[in-house]
N, C-alpha and C positions, 0 to 999 in steps of 0.2 A: 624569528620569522614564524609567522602564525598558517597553520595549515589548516582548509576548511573542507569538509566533505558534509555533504548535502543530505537534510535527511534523509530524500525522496532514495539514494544510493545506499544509504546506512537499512533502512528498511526492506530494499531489493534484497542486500546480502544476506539478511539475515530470514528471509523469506526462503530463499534459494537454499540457503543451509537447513532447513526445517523439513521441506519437500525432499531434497539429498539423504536428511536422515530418516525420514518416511515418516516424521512426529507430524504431520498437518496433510490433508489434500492440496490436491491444487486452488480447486476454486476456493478455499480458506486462504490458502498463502497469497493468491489475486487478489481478494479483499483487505487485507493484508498492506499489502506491497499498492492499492491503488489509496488506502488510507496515509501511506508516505508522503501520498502527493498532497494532502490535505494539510497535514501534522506538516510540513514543510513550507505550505502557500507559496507557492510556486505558482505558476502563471496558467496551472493545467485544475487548480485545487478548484473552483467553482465548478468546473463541469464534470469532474471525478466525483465531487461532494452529491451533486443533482443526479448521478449515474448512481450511486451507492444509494442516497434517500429515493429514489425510485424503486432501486432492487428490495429493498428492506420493506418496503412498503406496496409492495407488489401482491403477497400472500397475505395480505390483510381482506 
């Protein structure tokens, strides 16, 4: 029996555990944990993608 967990989940945990050990901020471990949804294509990854390529290119 094959067991699947999602990347968008595997990236939440290990986000969560980074901010827990105070190795990253928040809004890094956001970027982070909203890049999951991308790396995953998931049904949320285009508009997370337009959400990050807007932030990133905001300070330009």
């Amino acid at each position: 029996m094959a067991v699947t967990v999602s990347t968008a989940l595997i990236f939440f945990v290990i986000t969560v555990v980074l901010v827990w050990a105070k190795r990253v901020s928040t809004l890094a471990a956001a970027a982070v944990w909203l890049s999951g949804f991308t790396a995953a294509a998931t049904v949320v990854a285009s508009p997370v993608h337009a959400l990050l390529t807007a932030l990133t290119t905001a300070g330009r």
